[in-house]
C-alpha positions as CSV (number, residue, x, y, z in Angstrom):
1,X,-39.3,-5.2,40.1
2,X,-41.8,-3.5,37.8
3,X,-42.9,-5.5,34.5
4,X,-41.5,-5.7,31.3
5,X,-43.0,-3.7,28.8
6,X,-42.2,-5.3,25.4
7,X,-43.2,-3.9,22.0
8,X,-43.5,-5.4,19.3
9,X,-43.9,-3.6,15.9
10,X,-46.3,-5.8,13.8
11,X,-47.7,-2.2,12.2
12,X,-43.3,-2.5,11.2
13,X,-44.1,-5.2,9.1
14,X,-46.7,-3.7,7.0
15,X,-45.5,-0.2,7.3
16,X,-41.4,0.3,7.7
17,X,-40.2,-1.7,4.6
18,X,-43.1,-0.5,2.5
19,X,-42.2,-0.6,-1.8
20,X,-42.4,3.0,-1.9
21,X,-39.5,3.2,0.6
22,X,-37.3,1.6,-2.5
23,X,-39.1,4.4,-4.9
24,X,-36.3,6.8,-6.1
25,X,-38.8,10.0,-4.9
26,X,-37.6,9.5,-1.5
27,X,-34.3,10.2,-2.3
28,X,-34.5,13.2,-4.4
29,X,-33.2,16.6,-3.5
30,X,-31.1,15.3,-0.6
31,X,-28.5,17.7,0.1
32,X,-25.9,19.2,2.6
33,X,-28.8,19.4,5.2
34,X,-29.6,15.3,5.0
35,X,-25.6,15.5,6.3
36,X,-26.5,17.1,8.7
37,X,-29.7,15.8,10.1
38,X,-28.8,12.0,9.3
39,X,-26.9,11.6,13.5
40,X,-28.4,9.2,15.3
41,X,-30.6,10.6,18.0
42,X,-28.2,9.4,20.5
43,X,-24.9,10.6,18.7
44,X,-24.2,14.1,19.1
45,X,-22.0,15.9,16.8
46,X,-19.2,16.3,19.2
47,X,-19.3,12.4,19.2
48,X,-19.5,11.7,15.7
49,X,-16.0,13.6,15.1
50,X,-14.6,10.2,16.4
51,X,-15.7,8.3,13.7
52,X,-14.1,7.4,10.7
53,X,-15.8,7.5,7.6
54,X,-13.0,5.8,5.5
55,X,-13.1,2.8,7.9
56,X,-9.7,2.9,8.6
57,X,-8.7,4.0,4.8
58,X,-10.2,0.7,3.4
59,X,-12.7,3.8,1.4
60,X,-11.1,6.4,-0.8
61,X,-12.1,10.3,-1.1
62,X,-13.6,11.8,-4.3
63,X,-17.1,9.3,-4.7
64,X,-20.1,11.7,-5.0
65,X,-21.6,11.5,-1.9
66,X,-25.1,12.4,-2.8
67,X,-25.3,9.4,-5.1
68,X,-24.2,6.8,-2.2
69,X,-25.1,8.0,1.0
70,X,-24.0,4.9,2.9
71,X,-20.6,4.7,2.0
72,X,-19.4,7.1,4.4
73,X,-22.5,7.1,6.5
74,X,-22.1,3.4,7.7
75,X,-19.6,4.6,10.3
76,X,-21.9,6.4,12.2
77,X,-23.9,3.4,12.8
78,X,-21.5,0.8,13.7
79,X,-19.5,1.0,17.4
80,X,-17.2,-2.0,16.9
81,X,-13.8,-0.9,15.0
82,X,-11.1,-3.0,16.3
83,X,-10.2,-4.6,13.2
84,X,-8.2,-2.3,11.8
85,X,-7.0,-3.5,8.1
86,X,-3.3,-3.3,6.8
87,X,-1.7,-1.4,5.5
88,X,-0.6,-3.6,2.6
89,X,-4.2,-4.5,2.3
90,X,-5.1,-0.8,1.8
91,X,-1.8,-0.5,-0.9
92,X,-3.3,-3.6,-3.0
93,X,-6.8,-2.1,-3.3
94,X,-5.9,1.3,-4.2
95,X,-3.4,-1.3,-7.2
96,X,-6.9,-2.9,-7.4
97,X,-8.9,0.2,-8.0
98,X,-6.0,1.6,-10.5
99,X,-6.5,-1.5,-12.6
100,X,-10.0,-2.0,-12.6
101,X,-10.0,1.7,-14.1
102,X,-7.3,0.9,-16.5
103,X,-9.4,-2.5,-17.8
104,X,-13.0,-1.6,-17.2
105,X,-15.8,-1.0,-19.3
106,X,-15.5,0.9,-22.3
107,X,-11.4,1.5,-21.7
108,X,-9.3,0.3,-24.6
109,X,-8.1,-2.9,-22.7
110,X,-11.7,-4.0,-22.6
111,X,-12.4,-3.9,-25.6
112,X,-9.4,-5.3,-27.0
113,X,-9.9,-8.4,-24.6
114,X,-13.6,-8.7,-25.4
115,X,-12.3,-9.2,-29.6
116,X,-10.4,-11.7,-28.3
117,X,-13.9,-13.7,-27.2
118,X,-15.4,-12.8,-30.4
119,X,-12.3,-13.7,-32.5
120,X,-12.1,-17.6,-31.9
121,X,-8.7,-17.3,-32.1
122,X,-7.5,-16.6,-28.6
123,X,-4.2,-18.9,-29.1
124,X,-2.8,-16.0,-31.8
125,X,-3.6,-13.3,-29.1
126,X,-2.8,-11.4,-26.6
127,X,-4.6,-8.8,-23.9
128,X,-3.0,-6.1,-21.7
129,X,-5.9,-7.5,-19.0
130,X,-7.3,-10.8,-17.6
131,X,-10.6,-11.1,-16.3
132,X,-13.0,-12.7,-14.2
133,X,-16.6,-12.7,-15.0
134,X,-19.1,-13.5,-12.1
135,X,-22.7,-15.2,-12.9
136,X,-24.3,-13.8,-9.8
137,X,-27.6,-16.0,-8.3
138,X,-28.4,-17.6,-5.4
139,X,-30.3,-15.6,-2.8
140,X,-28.8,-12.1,-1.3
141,X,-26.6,-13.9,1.6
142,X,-24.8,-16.1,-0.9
143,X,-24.4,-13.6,-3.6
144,X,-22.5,-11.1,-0.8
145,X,-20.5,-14.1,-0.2
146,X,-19.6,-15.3,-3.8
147,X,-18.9,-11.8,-4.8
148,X,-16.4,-11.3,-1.5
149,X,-14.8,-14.8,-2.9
150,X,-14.3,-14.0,-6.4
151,X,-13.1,-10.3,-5.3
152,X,-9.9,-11.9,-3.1
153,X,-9.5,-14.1,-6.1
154,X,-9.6,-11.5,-9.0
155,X,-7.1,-9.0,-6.6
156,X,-4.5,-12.6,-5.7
157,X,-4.2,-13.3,-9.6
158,X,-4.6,-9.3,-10.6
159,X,-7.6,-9.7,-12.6
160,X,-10.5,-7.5,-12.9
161,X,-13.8,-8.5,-11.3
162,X,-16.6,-8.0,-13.3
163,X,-20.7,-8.7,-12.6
164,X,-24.0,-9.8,-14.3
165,X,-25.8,-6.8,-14.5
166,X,-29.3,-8.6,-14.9
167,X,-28.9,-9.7,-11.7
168,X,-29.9,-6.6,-9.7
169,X,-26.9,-6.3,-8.4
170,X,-27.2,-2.2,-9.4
171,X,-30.8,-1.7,-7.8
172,X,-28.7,-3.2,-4.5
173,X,-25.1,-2.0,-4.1
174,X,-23.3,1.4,-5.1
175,X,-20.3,1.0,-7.2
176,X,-16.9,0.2,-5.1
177,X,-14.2,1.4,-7.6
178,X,-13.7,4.6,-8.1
179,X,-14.4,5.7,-11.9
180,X,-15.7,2.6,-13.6
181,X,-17.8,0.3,-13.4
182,X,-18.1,-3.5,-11.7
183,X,-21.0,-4.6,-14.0
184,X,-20.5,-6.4,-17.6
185,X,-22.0,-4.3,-20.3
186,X,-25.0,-5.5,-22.0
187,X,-23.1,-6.4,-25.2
188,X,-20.9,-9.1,-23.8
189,X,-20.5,-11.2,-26.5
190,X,-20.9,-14.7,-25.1
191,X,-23.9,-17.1,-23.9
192,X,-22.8,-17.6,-21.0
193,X,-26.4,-18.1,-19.3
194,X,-25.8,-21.7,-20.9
195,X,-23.0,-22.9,-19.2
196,X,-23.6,-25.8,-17.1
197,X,-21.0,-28.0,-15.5
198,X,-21.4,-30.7,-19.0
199,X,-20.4,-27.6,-21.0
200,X,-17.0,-28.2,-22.7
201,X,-16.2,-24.5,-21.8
202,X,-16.2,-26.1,-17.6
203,X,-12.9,-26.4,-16.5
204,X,-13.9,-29.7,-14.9
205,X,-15.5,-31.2,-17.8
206,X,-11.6,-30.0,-20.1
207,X,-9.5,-31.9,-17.3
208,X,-12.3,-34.6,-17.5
209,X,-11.3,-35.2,-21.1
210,X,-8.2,-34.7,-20.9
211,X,-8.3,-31.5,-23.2
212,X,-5.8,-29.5,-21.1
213,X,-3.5,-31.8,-19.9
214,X,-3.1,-34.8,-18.1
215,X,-3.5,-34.6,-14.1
216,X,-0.1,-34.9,-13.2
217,X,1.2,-31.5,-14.2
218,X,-1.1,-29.6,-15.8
219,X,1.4,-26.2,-15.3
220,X,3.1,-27.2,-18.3
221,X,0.3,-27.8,-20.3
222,X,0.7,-25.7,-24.2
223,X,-1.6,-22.7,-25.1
224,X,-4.5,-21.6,-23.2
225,X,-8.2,-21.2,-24.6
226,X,-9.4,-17.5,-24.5
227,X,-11.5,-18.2,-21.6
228,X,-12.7,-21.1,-19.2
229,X,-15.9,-21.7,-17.1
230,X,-15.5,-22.1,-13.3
231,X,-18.7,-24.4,-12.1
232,X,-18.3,-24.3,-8.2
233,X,-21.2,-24.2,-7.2
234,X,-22.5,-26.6,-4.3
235,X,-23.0,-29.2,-6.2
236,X,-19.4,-29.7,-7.8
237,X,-17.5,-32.5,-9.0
238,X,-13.8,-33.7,-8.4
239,X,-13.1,-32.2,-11.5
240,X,-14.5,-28.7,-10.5
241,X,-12.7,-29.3,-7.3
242,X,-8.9,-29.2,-8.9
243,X,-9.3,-25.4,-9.3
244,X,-8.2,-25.1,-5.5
245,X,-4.9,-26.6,-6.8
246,X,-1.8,-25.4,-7.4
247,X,-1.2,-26.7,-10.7
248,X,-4.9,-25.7,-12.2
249,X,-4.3,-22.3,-10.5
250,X,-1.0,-21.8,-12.8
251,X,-2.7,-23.0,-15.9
252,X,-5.5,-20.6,-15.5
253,X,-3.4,-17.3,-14.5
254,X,-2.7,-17.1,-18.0
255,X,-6.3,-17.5,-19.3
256,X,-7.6,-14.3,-20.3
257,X,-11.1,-15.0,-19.3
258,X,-12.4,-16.6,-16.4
259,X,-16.0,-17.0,-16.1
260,X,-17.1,-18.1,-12.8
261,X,-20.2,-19.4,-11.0
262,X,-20.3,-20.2,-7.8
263,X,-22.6,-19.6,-4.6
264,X,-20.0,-20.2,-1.9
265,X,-18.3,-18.4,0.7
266,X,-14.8,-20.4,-1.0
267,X,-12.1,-18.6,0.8
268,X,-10.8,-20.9,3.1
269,X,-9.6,-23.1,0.3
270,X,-7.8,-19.9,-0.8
271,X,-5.8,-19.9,1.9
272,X,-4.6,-23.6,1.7
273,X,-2.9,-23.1,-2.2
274,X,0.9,-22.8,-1.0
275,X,1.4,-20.0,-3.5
276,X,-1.3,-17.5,-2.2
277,X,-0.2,-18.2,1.5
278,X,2.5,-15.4,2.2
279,X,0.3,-13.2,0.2
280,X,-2.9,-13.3,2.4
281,X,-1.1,-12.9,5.4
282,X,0.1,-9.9,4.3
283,X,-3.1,-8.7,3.5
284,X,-4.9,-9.7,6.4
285,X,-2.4,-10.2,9.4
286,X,-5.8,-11.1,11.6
287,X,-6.8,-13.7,9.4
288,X,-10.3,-14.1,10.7
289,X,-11.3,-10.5,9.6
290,X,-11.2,-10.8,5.8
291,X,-15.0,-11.0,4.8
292,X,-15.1,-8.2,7.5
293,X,-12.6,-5.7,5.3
294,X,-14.0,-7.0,1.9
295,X,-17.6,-6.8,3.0
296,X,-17.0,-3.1,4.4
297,X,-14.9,-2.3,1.4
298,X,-17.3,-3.3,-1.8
299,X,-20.4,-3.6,-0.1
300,X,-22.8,-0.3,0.0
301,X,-26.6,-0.2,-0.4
302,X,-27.9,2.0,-2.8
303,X,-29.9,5.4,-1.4
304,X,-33.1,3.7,-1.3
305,X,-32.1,0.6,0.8
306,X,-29.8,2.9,3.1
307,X,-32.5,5.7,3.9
308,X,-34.5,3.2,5.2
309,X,-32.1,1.0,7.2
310,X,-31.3,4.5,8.9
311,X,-34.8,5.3,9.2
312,X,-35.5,2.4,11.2
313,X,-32.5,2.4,13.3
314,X,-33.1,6.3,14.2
315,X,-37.0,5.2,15.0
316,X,-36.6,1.9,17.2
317,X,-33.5,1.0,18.2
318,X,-31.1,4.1,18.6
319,X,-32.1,5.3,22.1
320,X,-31.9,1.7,23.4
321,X,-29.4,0.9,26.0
322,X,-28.7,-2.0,24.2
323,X,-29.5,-3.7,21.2
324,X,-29.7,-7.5,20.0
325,X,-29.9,-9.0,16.9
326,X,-31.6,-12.4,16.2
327,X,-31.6,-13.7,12.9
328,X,-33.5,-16.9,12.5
329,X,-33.7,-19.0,9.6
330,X,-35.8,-22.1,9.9
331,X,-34.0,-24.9,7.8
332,X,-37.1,-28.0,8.5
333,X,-38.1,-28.9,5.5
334,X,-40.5,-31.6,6.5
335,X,-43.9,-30.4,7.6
336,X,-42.9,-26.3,7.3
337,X,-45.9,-25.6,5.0
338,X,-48.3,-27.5,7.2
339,X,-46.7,-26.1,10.4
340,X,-45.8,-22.0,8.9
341,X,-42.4,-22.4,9.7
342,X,-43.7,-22.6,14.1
343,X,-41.3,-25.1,15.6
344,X,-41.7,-24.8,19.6
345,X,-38.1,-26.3,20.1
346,X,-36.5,-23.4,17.7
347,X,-38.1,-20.9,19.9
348,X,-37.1,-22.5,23.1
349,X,-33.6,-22.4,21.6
350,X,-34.0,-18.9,21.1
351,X,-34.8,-17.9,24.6
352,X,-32.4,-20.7,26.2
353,X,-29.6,-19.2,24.6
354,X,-30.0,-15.5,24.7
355,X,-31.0,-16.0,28.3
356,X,-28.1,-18.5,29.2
357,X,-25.8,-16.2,27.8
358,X,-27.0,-13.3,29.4
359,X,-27.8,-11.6,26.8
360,X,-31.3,-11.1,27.3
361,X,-32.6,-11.0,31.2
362,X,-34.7,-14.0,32.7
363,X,-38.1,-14.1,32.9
364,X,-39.2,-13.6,36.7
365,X,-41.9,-16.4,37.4
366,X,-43.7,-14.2,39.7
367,X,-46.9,-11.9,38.6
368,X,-46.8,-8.6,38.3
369,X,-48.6,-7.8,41.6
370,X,-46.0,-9.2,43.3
371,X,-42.9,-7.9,41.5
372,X,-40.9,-5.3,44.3
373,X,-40.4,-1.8,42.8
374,X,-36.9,-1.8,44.4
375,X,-35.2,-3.8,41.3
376,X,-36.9,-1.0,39.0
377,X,-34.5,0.4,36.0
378,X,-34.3,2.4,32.8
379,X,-32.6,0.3,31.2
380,X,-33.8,-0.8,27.9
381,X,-33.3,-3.2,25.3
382,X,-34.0,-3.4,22.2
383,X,-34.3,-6.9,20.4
384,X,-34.0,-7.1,16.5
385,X,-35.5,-10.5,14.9
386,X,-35.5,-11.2,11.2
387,X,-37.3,-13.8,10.1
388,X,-39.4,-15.3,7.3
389,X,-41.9,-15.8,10.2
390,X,-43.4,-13.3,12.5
391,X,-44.4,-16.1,15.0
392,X,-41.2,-16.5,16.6
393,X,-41.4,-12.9,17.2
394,X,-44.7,-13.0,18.8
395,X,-44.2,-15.8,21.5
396,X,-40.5,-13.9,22.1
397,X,-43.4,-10.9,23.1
398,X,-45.5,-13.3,25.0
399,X,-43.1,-14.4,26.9
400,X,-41.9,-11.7,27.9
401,X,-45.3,-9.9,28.5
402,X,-46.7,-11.7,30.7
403,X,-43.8,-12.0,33.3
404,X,-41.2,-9.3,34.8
405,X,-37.7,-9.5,33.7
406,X,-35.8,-10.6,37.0
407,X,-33.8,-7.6,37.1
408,X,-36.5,-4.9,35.6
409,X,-35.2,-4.3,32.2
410,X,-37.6,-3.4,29.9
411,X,-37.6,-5.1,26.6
412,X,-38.7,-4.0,23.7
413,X,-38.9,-6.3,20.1
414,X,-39.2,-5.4,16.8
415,X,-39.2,-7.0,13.6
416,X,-38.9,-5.8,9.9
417,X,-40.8,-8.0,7.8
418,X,-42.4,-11.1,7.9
419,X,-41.7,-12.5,4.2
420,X,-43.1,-16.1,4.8
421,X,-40.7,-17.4,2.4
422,X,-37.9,-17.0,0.1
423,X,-38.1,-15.3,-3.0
424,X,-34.3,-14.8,-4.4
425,X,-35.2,-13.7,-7.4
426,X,-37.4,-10.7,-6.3
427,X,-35.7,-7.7,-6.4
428,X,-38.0,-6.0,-3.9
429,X,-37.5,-8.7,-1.5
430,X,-34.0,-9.0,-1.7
431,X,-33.7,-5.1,-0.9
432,X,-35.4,-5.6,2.3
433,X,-33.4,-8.5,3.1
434,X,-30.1,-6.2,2.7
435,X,-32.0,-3.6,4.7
436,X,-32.3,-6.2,7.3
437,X,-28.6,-7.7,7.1
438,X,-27.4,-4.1,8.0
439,X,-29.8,-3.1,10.8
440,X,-28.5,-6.5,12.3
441,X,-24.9,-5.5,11.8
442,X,-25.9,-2.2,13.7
443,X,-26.8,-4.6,17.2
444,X,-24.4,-4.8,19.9
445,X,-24.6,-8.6,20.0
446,X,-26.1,-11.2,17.6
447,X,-27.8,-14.6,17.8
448,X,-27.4,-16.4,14.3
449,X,-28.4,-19.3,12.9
450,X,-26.2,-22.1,11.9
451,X,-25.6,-22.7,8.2
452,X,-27.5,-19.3,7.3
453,X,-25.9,-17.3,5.1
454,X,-27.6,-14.4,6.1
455,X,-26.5,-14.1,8.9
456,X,-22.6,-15.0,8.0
457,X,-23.3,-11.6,6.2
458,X,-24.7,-9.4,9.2
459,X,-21.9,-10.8,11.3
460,X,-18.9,-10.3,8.9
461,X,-20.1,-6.8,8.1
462,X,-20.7,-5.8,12.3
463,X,-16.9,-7.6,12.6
464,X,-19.1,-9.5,16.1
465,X,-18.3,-12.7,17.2
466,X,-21.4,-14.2,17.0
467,X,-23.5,-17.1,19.1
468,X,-24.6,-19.0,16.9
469,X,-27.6,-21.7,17.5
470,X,-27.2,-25.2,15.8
471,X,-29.5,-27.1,13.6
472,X,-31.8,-29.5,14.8
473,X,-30.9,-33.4,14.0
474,X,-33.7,-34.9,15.7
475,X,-37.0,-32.1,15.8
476,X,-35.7,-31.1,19.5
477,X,-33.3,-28.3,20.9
478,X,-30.4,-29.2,20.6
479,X,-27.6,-29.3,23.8
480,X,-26.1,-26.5,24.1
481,X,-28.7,-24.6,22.2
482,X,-25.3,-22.1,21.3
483,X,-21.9,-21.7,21.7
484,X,-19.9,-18.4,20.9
485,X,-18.0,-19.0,17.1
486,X,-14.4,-19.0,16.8
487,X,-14.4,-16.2,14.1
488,X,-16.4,-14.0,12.8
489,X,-15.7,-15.8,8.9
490,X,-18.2,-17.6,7.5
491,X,-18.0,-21.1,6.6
492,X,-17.4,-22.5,3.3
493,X,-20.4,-25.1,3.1
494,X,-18.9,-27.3,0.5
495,X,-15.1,-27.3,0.7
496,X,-13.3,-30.0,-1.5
497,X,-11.7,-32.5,0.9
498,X,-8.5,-33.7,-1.8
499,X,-5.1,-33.0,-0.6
500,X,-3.8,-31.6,-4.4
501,X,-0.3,-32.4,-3.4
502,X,-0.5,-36.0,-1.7
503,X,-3.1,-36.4,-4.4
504,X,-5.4,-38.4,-2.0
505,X,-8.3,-37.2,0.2
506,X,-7.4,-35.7,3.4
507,X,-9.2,-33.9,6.3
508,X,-8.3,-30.2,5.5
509,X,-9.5,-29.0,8.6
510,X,-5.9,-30.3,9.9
511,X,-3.7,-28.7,7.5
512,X,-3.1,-25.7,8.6
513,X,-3.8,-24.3,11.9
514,X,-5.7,-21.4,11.0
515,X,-8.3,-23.1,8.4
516,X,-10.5,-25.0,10.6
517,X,-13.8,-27.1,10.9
518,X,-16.9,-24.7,11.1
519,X,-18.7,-24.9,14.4
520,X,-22.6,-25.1,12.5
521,X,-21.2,-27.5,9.8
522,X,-18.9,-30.3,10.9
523,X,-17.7,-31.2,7.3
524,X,-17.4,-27.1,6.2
525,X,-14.1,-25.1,6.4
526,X,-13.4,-21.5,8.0
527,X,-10.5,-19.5,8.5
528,X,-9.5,-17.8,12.3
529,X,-7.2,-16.3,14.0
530,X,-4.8,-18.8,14.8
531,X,-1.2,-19.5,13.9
532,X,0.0,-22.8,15.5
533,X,-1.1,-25.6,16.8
């Protein structure tokens, strides 16, 4: 048994996420030989012919490579591709792509619909296109998860998904469709950074008053305004709620604008409106993979973000036998300034359930003196924690530093950035932050936290079931400290708990069998793979 060696990259804090890796200098002149240099050390070329750059046709030819490099780079980097998606799934986002060409920015369609804002007079006219306006916010995990959401929506009711373009959402992702653009142009014409949930453009504030319809049939209700805010946001009414309804969702299909903001993962509820049902499982016949095909399919980090997510891959974890992710988010609020964000039972809870699941080794309690050199291997892994704190990363280190591994596996640790604490609305934070949901999407197995975004993100984009470690209810580790999830979907914090047709509340976890209960949040909803009982 010889002892562990474990490194851990503090000098990676300071050094591999520096702001000059987001400078647009390091990206310039990249060419055919970048192509041909960007293999991971361990991936030969003969290997790499296995790979599929279109991710099973989800991506289309003809984007300028040069511009997006991780569009059809992300393959190379990613071993698990079992989900494959369907084929009716591929049909209804090339219809997707054709239509948000047709109805984009600047096309004729656009422009008509955007005179229909500016007219007032929305009840005299008509549009060749709906469609749906996203107020991005939140921090980067939601705002991956909201745009997912609205994305499903916008393709189920054939509407054209547009973004708030002050919301960095450019400086983060590529474009997805081909030949247009996602973002809303600068000169939209309305105010729409005042809407709140009072406003009487809120859908949930017009059913409130009763100004479109009573709430026994709203379906029939007369002439539609020219647009209608969406407020589902965590913090939502009853009102709000309705638009998971079946009648709400036929009064709005005819609205020409919808102007959503939300900062949920609100999918689930998709998939219990009775009209959308035989749709979706069309799309996705594995129903527990659809943030997994939407994620691959719009989500691609800009040059900047993706040279150095390779760059760090290629430099610490690519020759690893294997890898493992550990994303922890620290969700204490009480005493977390005084304390740094150190809990000692979060980090026992770390090693109790990597080490009970075998996915790291045990720590031997003998010295190193004593350790045999018979158990001696090359194995090697490679351990990948993100965290707003480096301290968890440390004591991971000590621990394993100053006793063998049981079996002689040498361990090795490495962490990012050490941010200290959230800042959503920094744009150079939340690139590292995508830099850091990739790299843990490129792990062979994950550790995630309960009710974290984040890492709902890194597992939906590596298509890993993940283990995921619970939140604390009384300051002490909780028992089990993890347990494997039952889909790789993330949960939908907030879902609306109204039965729209018995019109009382109900336990929606029961309704169908494959909308379920989440595993980190008892009162959440999440769609698997299951089809009866």
């Amino acid at each position: 048994m010889i002892p562990v060696v474990v490194v851990l990259h503090r000098c990676a804090v300071s050094s591999s996420w520096p702001d000059r890796v987001f400078e647009a200098k390091h990206i310039a002149g990249a060419g055919e030989q970048d192509m041909q240099d960007d293999l991971p050390d361990d991936l030969t070329a003969s290997q790499y012919i296995g790979y599929d750059k279109f991710l099973g046709g989800l991506l289309q030819e003809g984007f300028d490579e040069v511009s997006c490099r991780s569009r059809y780079q992300f393959a190379r980097y990613h071993k698990n591709f079992t989900r494959i998606p369907s084929s009716y799934l591929l049909e209804r986002l090339r219809r997707q792509e054709a239509l948000q060409k047709k109805c984009g920015p600047g096309t004729k369609s656009y422009k008509q619909a955007v005179k229909l804002l500016r007219s007032s007079q929305g009840v005299n006219m008509t549009t060749d296109c709906n469609y749906l306006f996203l107020t991005v916010h939140a921090g980067l995990g939601n705002r991956m998860l909201e745009i997912a959401s609205a994305f499903l929506y916008a393709l189920l009711t054939n509407r054209i998904l547009l973004l708030d373009r002050y919301q960095e959402i450019g400086d983060l992702f590529c474009e997805p469709f081909p030949g247009t653009s996602w973002l809303m142009p600068s000169d939209f014409p309305l105010n729409y950074g005042e809407f709140t949930q009072s406003s009487p453009e809120s859908y949930g504030n017009m059913l409130q008053n009763k100004v479109v319809g009573d709430n026994t049939d709203r379906s029939l209700a007369g002439s539609r305004p020219p647009y209608v805010f969406l407020y589902l946001d965590g913090n939502y009414e009853f009102h709000d709620k309705l638009f998971f309804c079946e009648d709400d969702q036929q009064f709005l299909q005819d609205v020409p604008w919808l102007i959503m903001r939300t900062d949920m993962y609100f999918i689930p509820s998709l998939f219990l409106i009775p009209s959308y049902q035989d749709e979706l499982s069309r799309l996705f016949p594995e129903k527990d993979a659809v943030f997994h095909h939407l994620a691959r399919y719009l989500f691609h980090p800009t040059n900047s973000i993706w040279y150095s997510v390779k760059g760090y891959y290629r430099s610490y974890l690519a020759k690893a036998n294997k890898t493992v992710g550990i994303q922890i988010r620290i969700f204490e609020k009480e005493g977390i300034l005084q304390k740094n964000g150190r809990f000692p039972y979060v980090l026992e809870q770390i090693l109790s359930c990597a080490q009970n699941e075998k996915l790291l080794p045990e720590i031997s309690m003998k010295d190193e003196a004593e350790a045999p050199t018979a158990t001696k291997n090359n194995q090697t892994i490679a351990v990948l924690t993100t965290s707003l704190s480096s301290w968890y990363s440390n004591q991971i280190q000590k621990k394993y530093s100053e006793h063998p591994t049981v079996d002689g596996t040498r361990v090795e640790v490495y962490q990012p950035s050490h941010e200290e604490y959230q800042r959503s609305k920094n744009k150079k934070h939340n690139m590292k932050a995508l830099a850091e949901i990739y790299l843990l999407s490129m792990t062979d197995v994950l550790i995630t936290s309960g009710f974290s975004t984040f890492g709902y993100a890194a597992q939906g984009l590596s298509g890993l079931t993940p283990w995921i470690m619970f939140r604390s209810e009384n300051h002490a580790m909780p028992d089990p400290p993890c347990r494997r999830a039952m889909s790789i979907e993330p949960c939908f914090h907030q879902a609306p708990f109204y039965d729209c047709k018995a019109k009382r509340n109900a336990d929606l976890g029961k309704m169908v069998p494959f909308v379920r209960h989440c595993e980190d949040v008892s009162w959440g909803l999440k769609v698997v793979n299951q089809t009866q009982w």
